[in-house]
C-alpha positions as CSV (number, residue, x, y, z in Angstrom):
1,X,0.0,0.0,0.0
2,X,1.0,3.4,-1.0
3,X,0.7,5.7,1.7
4,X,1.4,9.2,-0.4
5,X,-0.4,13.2,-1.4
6,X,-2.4,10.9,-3.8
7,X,-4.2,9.2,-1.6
8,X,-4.8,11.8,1.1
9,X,-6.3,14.1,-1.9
10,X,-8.3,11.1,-3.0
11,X,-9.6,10.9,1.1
12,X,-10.7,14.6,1.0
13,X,-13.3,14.0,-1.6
14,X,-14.7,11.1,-0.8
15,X,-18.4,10.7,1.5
16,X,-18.1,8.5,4.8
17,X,-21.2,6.7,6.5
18,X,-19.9,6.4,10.1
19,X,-22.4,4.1,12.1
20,X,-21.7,4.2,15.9
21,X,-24.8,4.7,18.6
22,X,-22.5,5.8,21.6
23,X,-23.0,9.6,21.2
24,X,-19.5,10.2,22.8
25,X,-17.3,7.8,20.9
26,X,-19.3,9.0,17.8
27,X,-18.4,12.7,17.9
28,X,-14.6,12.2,18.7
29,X,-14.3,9.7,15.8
30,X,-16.1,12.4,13.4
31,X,-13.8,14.8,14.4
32,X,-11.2,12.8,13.7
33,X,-12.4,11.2,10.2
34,X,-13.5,14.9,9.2
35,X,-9.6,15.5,9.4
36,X,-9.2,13.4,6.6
37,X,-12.4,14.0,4.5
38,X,-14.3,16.8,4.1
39,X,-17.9,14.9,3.7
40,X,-18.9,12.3,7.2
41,X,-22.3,11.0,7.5
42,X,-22.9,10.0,10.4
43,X,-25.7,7.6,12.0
44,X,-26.8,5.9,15.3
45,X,-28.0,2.9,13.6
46,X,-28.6,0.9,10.9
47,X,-32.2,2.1,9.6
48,X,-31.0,5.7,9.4
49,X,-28.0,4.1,7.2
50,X,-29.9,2.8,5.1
51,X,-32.1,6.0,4.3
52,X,-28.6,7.8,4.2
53,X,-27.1,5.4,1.4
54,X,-30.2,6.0,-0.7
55,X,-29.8,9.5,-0.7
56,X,-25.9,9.9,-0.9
57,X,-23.7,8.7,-3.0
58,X,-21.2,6.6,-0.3
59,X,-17.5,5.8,-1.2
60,X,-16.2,4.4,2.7
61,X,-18.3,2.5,5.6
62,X,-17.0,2.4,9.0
63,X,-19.9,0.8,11.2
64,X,-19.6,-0.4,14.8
65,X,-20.4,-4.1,15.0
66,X,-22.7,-3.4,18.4
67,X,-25.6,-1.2,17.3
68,X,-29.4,-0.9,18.7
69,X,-31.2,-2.2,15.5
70,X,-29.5,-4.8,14.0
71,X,-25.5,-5.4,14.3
72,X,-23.0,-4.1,12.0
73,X,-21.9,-7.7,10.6
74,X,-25.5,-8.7,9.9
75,X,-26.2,-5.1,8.0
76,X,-22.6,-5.3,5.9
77,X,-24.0,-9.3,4.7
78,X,-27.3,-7.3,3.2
79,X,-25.3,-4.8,1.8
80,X,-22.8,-7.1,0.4
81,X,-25.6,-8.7,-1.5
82,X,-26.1,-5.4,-3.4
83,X,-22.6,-3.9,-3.4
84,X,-19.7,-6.4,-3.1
85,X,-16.9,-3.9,-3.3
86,X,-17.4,-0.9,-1.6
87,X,-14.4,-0.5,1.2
88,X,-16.4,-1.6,4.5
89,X,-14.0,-0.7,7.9
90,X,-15.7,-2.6,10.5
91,X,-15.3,-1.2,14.7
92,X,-15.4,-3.2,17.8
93,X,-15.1,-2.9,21.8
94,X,-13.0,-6.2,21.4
95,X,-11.3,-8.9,19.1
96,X,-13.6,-12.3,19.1
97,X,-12.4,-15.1,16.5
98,X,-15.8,-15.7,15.1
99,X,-16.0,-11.9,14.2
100,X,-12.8,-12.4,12.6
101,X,-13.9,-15.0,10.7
102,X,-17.6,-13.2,9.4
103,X,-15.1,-10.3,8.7
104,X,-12.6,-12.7,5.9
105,X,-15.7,-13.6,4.0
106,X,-17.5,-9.8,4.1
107,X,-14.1,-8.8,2.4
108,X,-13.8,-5.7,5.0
109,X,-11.1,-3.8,4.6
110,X,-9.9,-3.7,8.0
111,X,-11.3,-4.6,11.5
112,X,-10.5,-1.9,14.5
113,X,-10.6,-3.0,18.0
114,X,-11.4,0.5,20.2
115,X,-10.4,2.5,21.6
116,X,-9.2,3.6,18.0
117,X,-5.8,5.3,17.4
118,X,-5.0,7.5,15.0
119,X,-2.5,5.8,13.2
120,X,-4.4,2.6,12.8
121,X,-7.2,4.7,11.2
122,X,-5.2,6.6,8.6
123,X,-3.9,3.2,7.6
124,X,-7.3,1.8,7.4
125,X,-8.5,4.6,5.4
126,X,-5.7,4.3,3.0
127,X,-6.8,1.0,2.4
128,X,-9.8,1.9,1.4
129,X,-8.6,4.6,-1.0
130,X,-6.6,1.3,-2.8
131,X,-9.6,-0.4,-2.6
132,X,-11.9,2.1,-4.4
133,X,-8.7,2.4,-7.1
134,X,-8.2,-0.5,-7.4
135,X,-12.5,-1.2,-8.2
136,X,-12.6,1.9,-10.1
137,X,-15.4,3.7,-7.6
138,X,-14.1,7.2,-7.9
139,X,-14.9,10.7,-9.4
140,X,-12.2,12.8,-10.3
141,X,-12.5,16.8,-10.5
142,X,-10.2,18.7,-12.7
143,X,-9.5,22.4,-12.9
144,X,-12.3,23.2,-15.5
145,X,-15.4,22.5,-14.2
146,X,-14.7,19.0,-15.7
147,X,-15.3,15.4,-14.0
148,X,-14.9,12.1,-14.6
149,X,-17.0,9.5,-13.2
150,X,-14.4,6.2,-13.0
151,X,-17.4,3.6,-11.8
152,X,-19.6,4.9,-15.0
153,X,-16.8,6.1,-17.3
154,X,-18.2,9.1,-18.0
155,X,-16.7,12.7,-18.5
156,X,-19.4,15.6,-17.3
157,X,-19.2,19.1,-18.1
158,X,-20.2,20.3,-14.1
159,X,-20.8,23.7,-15.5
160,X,-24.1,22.6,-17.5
161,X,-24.2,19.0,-16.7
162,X,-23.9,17.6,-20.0
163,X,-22.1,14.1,-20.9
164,X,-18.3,14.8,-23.3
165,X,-18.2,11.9,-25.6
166,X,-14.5,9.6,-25.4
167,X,-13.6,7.6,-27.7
168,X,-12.4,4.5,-27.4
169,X,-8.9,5.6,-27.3
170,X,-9.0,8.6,-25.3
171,X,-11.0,6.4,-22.8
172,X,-8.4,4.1,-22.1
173,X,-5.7,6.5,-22.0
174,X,-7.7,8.8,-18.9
175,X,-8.2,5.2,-17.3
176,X,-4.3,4.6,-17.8
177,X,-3.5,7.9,-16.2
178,X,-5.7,7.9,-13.3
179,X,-4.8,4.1,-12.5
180,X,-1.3,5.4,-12.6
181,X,-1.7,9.2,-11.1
182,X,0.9,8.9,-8.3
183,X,3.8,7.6,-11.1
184,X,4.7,9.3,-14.7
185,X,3.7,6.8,-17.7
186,X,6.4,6.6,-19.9
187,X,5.3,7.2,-23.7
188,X,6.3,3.4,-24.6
189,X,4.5,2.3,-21.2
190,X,1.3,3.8,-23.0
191,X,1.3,2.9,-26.9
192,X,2.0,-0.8,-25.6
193,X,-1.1,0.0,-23.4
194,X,-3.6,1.4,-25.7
195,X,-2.5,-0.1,-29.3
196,X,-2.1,-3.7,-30.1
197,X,-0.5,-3.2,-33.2
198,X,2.6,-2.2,-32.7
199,X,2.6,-0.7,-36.4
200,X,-0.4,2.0,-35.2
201,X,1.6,2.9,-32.1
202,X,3.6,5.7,-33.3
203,X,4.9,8.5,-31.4
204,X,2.6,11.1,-33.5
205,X,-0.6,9.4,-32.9
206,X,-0.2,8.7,-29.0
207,X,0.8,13.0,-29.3
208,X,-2.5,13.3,-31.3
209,X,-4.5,11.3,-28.7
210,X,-3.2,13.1,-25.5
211,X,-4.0,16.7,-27.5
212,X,-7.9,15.3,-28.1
213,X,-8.3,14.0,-24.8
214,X,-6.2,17.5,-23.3
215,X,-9.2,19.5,-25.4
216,X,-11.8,17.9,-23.6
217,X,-10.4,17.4,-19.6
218,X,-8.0,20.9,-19.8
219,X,-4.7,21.0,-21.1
220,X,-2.7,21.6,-18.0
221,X,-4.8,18.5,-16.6
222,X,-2.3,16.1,-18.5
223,X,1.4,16.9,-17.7
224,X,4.7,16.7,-19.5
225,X,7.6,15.6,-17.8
226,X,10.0,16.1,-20.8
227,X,12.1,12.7,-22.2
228,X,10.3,11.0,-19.2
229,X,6.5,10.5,-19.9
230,X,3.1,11.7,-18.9
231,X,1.2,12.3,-15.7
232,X,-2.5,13.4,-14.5
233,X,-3.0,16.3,-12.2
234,X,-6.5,17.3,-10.8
């Protein structure tokens, strides 16, 4: 895991549902998570959840495993049955085995015994922000009133929320770039990436693909690092 800039900028746009009915463990974990993102639901149990996911657009969990309703295990195995990869942090007041266990096969991210420390939260967080890479559940803001969507692959003019079309091509190159945002892509690294034919991937046409997709995400959004490669910045 890459603990870097990259990942703490990903972290400050993402939305957490934080599920925790002890009013006083609640607020000082808020605080803390709202150190690290700028957008923390938060919720005393598991029907309130529920209305919040409905209504938001959720990238992180972080549920206690004791709550009022049902427990945090039992509402993770519903959600699991409609979303199987979104990064789940699961908190308990102590470690039991056959927790442990339900955890492996809900594919949580991480299990936190409380009181929770700092440190062990950042790292948990950061696996999360791998996680939602790594499953490509992410938007991505650049300078220009311009996102991308990475979990529908689609590229929105914020300004007048209208759809940009991407090719084929220019599609696979933003998906190259964003997969590899913390690194610069040498220019070999991406015509072996986007053109089977090794014939078709010339230096001019990988130049005139970066300038159409430049044209339609901002040209300072795709960086030149000269006889090195390519990078994204957003």
């Amino acid at each position: 895991m890459i603990i870097n800039s990259h990942h703490n900028k990903i972290l400050k746009n993402l939305n957490i549902l934080y599920i925790e009915d002890e009013a006083s463990i609640k607020e000082n974990v808020k605080k803390t998570l709202e150190l690290f993102c700028d957008n923390v639901y938060d919720e005393e149990c598991i029907e309130n959840a529920k209305k919040t996911l409905e209504k938001n657009r959720i990238d992180i969990i972080i549920s206690d495993i004791n709550l009022p309703d049902i427990s945090g295990i039992d509402f993770i195995k519903q959600l699991r049955m409609i979303d199987k990869t979104i990064p789940v942090i699961i908190l308990s007041a102590y470690t039991d085995k056959n927790y442990l266990l339900e955890a492996t096969k809900l594919k949580l991210v991480d299990y936190l015994t409380k009181p929770i420390d700092f440190k062990s939260l950042n790292s948990a967080l950061n696996k999360c922000v791998d996680e939602i890479l790594d499953n490509s559940r992410y938007i991505i803001s650049f300078k220009n009133n311009i996102q991308y969507n990475v979990l529908h692959k689609k590229l929105i003019d914020s300004s007048n929320d209208k759809e940009i079309a991407l090719t084929s091509k220019e599609l696979t190159l933003l998906e190259l770039l964003i997969k590899n945002s913390n690194r610069v892509l040498s220019t070999d690294e991406l015509k072996t990436s986007i053109w089977e034919d090794e014939f078709e991937a010339t230096d001019s046409a990988l130049k005139n693909l970066l300038n159409k997709l430049r044209k339609k995400i901002g040209k300072e959004s795709i960086i030149n690092i000269s006889s090195v490669g390519y990078r994204l910045d957003y």
